[in-house]
C-alpha positions in Angstrom: -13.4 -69.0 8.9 -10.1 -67.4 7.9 -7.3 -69.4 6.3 -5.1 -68.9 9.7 -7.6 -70.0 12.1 -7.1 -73.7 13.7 -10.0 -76.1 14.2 -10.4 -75.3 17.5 -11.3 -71.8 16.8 -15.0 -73.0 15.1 -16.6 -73.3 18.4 -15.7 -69.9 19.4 -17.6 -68.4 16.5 -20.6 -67.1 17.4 -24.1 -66.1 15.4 -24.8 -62.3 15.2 -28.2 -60.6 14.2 -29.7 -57.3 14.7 -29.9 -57.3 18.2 -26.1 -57.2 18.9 -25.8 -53.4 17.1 -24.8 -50.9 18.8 -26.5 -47.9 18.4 -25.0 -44.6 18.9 -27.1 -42.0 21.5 -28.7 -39.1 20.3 -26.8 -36.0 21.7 -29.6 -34.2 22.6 -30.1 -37.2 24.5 -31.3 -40.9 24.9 -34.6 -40.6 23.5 -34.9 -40.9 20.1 -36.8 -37.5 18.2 -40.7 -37.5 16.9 -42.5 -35.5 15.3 -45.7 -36.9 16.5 -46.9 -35.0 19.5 -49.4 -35.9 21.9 -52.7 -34.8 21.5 -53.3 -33.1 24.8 -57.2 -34.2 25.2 -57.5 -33.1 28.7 -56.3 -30.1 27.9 -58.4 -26.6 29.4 -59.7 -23.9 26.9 -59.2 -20.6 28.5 -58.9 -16.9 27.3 -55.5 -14.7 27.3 -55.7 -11.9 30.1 -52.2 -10.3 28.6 -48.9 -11.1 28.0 -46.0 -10.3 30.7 -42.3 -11.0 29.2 -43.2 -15.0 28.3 -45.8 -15.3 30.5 -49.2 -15.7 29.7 -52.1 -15.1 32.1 -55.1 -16.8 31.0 -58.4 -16.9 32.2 -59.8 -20.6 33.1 -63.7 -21.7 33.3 -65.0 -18.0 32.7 -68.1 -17.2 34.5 -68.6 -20.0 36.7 -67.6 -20.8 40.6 -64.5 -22.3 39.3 -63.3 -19.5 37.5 -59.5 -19.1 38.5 -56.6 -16.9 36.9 -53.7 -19.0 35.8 -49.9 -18.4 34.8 -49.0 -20.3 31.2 -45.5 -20.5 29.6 -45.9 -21.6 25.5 -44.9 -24.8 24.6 -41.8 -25.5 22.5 -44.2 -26.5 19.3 -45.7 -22.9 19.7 -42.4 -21.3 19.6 -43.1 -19.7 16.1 -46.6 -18.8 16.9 -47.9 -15.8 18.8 -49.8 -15.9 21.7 -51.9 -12.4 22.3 -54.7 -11.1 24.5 -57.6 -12.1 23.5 -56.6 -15.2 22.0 -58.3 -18.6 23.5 -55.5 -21.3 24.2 -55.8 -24.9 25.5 -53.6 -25.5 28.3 -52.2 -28.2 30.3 -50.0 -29.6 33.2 -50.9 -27.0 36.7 -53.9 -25.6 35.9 -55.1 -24.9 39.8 -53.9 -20.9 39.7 -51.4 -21.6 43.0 -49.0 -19.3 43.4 -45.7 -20.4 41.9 -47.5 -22.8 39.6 -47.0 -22.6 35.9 -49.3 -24.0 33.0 -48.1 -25.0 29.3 -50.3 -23.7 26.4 -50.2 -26.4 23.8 -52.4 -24.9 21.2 -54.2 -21.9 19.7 -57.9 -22.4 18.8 -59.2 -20.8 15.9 -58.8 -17.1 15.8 -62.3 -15.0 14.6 -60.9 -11.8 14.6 -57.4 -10.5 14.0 -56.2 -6.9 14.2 -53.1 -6.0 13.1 -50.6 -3.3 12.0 -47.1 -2.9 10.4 -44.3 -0.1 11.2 -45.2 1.3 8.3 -47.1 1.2 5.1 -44.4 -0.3 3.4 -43.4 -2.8 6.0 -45.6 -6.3 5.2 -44.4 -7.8 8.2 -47.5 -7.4 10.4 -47.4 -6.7 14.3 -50.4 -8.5 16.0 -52.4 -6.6 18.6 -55.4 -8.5 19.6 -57.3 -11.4 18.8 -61.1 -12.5 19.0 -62.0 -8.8 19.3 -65.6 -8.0 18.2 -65.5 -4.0 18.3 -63.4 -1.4 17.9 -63.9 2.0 20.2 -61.3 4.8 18.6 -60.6 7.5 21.4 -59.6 10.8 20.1 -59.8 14.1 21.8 -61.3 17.2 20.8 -58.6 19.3 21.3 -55.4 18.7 23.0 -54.1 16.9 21.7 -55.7 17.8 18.0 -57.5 15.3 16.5 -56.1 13.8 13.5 -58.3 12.9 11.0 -55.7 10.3 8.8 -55.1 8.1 11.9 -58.8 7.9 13.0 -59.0 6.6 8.9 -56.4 4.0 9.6 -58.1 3.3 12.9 -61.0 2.5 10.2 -59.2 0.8 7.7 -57.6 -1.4 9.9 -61.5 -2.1 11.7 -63.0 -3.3 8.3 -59.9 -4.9 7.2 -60.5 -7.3 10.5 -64.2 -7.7 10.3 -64.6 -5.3 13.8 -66.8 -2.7 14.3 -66.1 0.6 15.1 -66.9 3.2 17.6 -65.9 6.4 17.8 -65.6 8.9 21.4 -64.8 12.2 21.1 -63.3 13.0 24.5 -62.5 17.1 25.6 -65.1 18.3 23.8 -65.2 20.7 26.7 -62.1 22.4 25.1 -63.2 22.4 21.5 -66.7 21.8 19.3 -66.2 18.4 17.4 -69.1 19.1 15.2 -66.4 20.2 12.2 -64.1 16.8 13.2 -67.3 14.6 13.0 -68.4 15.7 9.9 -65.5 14.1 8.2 -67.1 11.0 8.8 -71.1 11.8 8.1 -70.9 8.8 5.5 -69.9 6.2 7.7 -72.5 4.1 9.5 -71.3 4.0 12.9 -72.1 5.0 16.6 -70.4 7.9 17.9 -69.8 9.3 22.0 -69.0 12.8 23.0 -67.4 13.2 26.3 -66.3 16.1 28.6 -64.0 16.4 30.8 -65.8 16.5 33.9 -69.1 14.6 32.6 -68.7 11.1 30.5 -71.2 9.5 29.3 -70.5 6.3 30.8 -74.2 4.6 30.9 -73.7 4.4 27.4 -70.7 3.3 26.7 -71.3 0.9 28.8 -74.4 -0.2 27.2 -72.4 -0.7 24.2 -69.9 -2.8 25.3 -71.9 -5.2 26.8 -71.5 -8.9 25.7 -68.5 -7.8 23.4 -64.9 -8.1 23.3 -64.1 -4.5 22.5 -60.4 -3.3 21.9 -60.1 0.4 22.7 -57.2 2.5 20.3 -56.0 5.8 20.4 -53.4 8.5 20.3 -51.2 9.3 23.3 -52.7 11.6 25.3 -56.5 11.3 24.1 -57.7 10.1 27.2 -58.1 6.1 26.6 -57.0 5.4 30.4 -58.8 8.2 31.8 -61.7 6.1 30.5 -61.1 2.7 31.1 -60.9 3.3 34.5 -63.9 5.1 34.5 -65.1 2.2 33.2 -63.4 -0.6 34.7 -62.5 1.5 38.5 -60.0 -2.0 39.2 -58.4 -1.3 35.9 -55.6 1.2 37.7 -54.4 2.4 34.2 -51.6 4.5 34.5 -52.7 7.9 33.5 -50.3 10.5 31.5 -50.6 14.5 31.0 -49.9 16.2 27.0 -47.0 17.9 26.5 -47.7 21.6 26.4 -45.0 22.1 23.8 -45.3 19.2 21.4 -49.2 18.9 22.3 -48.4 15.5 22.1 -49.0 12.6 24.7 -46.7 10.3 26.7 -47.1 6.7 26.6 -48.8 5.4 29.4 -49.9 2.2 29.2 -47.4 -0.3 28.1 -48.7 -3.5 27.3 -52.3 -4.6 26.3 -54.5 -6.1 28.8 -58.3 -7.4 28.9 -60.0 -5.9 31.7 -63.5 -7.2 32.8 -66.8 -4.8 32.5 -69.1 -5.0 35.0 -72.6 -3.6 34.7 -75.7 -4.5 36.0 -77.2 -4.9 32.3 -74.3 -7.7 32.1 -70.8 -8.2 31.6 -68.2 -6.8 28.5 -64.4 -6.9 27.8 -62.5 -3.9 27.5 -59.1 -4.1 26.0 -56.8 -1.4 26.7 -54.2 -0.9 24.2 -50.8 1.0 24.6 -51.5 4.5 22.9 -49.4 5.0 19.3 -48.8 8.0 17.0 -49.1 5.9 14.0 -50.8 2.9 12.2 -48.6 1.1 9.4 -51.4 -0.3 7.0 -48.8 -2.3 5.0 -50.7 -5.8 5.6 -54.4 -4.2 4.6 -55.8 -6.1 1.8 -57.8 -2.9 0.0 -61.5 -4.6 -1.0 -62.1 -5.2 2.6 -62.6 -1.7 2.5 -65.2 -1.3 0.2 -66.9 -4.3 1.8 -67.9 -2.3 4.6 -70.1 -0.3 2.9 -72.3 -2.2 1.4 -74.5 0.0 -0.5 -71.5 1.2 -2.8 -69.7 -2.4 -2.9 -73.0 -3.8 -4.6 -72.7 -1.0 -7.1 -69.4 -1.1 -7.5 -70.0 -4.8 -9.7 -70.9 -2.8 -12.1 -67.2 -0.9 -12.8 -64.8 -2.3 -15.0 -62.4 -4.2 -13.8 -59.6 -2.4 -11.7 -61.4 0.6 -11.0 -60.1 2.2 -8.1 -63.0 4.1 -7.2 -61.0 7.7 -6.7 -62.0 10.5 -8.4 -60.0 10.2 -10.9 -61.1 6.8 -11.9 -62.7 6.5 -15.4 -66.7 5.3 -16.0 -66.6 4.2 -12.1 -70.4 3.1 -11.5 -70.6 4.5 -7.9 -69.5 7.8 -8.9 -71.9 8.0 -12.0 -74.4 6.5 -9.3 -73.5 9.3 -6.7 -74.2 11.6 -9.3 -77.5 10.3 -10.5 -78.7 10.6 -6.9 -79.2 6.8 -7.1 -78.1 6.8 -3.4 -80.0 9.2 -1.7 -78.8 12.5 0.4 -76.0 10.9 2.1 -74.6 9.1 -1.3 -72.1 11.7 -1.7 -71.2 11.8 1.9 -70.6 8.0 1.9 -68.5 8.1 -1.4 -65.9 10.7 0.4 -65.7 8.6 3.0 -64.6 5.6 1.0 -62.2 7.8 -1.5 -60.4 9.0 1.3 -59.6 5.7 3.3 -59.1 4.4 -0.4 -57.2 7.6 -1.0 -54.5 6.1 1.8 -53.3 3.5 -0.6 -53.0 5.8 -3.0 -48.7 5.9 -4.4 -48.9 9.3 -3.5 -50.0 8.8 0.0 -48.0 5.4 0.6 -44.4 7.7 1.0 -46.4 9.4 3.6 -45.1 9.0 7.1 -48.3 7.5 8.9 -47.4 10.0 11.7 -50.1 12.3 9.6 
């Protein structure tokens, strides 16, 4: 009670607590911020079709009556993730695949496979491409455009960097013998298609992409969409002619997409991939190279530490072991193979553009 204040005044006063504070709003509104968010349990899993300017279509119950394509916009807690074909998402809020409705994808399950690639091989900020893929198929054409035998390499690097396997297809070969092209790779352990223009050899192909997610890459121009929709005839790939003064291809397909193989030995993914004229390998973690042969990766315990492994390198064990004949007639075919996708990395090579 102040000095000033009559007797009277005492029964006016009254008792204050907590209770009678008022607090001020938030400005982004009434409700007070969290950082716990719900856990979404009747969220759907479902797998990523492609990606169309924020919008995600994704696949829902896969191969049974209830399958059902759906439209998906990322939640706000995602907004510093990526979302990219092949990826498998858990959605919620309209999941029934009406026109107009929209789904929310609320999380990301565990990726198995990642394949990247940077602008360049200095540039360590990596560009995603697809996700969950189990094979690689690398496109190039015989002739017309020429094939180049640095990108297929990066095409190959960037496989056994990811954990894929590759495939190779030598489209035109109508125009041009591949036999010289193919022998750059004698040392590499994988299967390989030859295809003509007017005859592909689409059985097997097929055959091979059954029961895997397989993400097709290639030059502009190689033929890539020419064979998807061989492959898939719904695809409608937009198809593209080579420059007959450049020799060089135009861009055709402009996004990536998973397409859906249907044979009667069973069902594949393709996953068509716009076409580029080069592969930035800035992200590529170098011993993931030498993992995938494992022949040279178990000798290669024996170097001392930091070998490199080029020809140049000093008491390297698989060279010595090359040159014992420890590893048979194809040893020394197998050891070019690895210098030269090693030799990428190389100082020299890393001013390169990765246009060559």
């Amino acid at each position: 009670m102040s000095w000033w204040a009559g007797a009277d005044d005492d029964d006016d006063e009254q008792e204050l607590d907590e209770t009678a504070v008022r607090v001020r709003p938030n400005r982004k509104g009434n409700r007070p911020r969290t950082k716990t968010r719900p856990e979404h349990s009747d969220a759907l899993t479902g797998r990523v079709l492609g990606v169309d300017r924020g919008r995600y279509t994704v696949l829902l119950d896969e191969n049974t009556p209830e399958e059902r394509q759906v439209t998906s916009a990322r939640a706000s807690e995602l907004r510093k993730k990526a979302v990219v074909t092949g990826d498998r998402v858990d959605i919620v809020g309209d999941t029934s695949g009406a026109e107009g409705s929209l789904s929310r994808i609320v999380r990301i399950q565990p990726r198995v496979t990642l394949l990247r690639r940077s602008a360049d091989d200095t540039d360590a900020v990596e560009r995603v491409i697809v996700a969950n893929a189990d094979q690689m198929l690398i496109v190039v054409a015989a002739a017309n455009p020429e094939p180049r035998i640095r990108l297929v390499d990066r095409y190959l690097v960037a496989a056994y960097d990811a954990g894929i396997t590759p495939i190779l297809c030598v489209t035109k070969t109508d125009l041009a013998d591949p036999s010289e092209f193919l022998a750059n790779f004698a040392g590499l352990d994988f299967q390989v298609f030859t295809s003509r223009t007017d005859e592909m050899p689409l059985e097997s192909i097929s055959a091979s992409l059954v029961g895997h997610d397989t993400v097709f890459v290639g030059h502009s121009g190689v033929g890539k969409s020419t064979l998807v929709n061989a492959l898939v005839p719904d695809a409608q790939r937009a198809v593209g002619v080579v420059n007959t003064v450049t020799g060089r291809g135009r861009h055709t397909s402009s996004s990536t997409v998973s397409l859906r193989l249907q044979t009667d030995a069973g069902r594949g993914w393709v996953i068509d991939t716009p076409g580029v004229r080069s592969f930035g390998l800035g992200h590529i973690n170098t011993e993931n190279i030498l993992k995938a042969f494992t022949d040279l990766a178990t000798i290669a315990e024996e170097c001392p530490r930091g070998c490199t492994h080029l020809p140049d390198a000093p008491d390297c064990a698989i060279i010595e072991a090359v040159e014992a004949g420890r590893l048979g007639d194809t040893g020394a075919a197998r050891l070019d193979s690895l210098q030269r996708l090693l030799g990428t990395f190389a100082p020299s090579n890393r001013a390169v553009s990765t246009e060559r």
